[in-house]
C-alpha positions as CSV (number, residue, x, y, z in Angstrom):
1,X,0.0,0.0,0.0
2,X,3.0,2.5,-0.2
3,X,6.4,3.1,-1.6
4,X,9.2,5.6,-1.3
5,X,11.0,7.4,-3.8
6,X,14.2,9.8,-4.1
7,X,13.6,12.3,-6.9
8,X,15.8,14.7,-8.4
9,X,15.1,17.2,-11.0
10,X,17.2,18.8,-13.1
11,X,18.3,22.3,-13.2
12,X,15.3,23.6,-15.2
13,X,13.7,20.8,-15.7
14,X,10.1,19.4,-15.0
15,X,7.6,16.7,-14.5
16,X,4.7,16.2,-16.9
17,X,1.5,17.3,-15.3
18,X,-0.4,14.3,-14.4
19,X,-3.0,12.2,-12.0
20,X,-3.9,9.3,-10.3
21,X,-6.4,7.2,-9.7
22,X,-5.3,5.0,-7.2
23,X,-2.6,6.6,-5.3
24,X,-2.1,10.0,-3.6
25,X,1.3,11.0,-2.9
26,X,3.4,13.2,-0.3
27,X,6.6,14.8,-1.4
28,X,9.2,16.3,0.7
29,X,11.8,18.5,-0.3
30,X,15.2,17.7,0.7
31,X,17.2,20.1,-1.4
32,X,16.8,23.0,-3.8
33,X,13.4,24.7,-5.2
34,X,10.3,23.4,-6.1
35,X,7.4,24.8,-7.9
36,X,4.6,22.6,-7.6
37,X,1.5,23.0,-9.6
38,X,-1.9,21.4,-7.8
39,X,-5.3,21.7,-9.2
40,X,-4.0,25.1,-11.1
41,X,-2.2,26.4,-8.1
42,X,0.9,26.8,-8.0
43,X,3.0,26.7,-4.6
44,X,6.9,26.8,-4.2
45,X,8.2,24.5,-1.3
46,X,11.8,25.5,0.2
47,X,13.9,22.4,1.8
48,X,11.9,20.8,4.6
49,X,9.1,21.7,3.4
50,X,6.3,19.4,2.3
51,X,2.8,18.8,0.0
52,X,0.1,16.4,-0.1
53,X,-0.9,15.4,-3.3
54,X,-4.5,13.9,-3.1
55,X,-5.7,11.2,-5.5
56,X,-7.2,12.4,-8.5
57,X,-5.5,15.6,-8.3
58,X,-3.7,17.3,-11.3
59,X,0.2,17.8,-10.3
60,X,3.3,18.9,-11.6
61,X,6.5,19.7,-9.9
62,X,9.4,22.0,-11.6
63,X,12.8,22.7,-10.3
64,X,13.1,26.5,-11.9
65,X,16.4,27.5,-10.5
66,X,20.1,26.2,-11.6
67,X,20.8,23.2,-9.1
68,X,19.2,20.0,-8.4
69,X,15.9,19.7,-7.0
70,X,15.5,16.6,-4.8
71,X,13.0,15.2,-3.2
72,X,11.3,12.2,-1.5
73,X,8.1,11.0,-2.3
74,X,5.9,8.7,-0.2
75,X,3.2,7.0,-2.2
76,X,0.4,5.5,-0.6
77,X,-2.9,3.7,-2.0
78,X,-4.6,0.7,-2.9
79,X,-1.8,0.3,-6.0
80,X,1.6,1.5,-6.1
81,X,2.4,1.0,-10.0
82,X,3.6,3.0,-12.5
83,X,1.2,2.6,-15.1
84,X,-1.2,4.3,-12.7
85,X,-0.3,7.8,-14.8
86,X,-2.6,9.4,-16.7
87,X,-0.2,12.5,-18.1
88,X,-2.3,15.1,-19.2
89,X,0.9,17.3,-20.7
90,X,4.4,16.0,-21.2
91,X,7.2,17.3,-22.6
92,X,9.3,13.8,-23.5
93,X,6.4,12.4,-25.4
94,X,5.2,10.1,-23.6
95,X,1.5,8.9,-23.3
């Protein structure tokens, strides 16, 4: 019913916006910047600082500044997978 994650982002770079249907998700940042986008709001979370993604929400996360962005990010649900992703805007190209 949960796993853990380290994520780092690029200098610049960003997630595709997305939801899920069966998971929400809590990220913590460790180090750097992070602009995260929820439900068309946009927040920016400093180091030890922390979100709570709800399921179903629409998310993104950016790192807009020039060092990594990292970050841990507790998933919890009924299922854990990766194909529970439905990206709604992604810049690799990906469905």
């Amino acid at each position: 019913g949960y796993q853990v994650k380290r994520i780092v982002v690029a200098p610049g770079g960003r997630l595709s916006r997305q939801r899920h249907d069966r998971r929400a998700e809590h990220w913590v940042v460790v180090s750097g910047l992070a602009v995260v986008e929820l439900d068309g709001v946009e927040r920016e979370l400093l180091p030890n600082e922390s979100i709570h993604i709800p399921r179903r929400s629409i998310h993104r996360l950016t790192n807009p500044i020039g060092t990594p962005l990292v970050l841990i990010e507790v998933q919890c649900g009924d299922y854990v997978g990766e194909d529970d992703i439905e990206r709604l805007d992604d810049i690799y190209g990906r469905v």
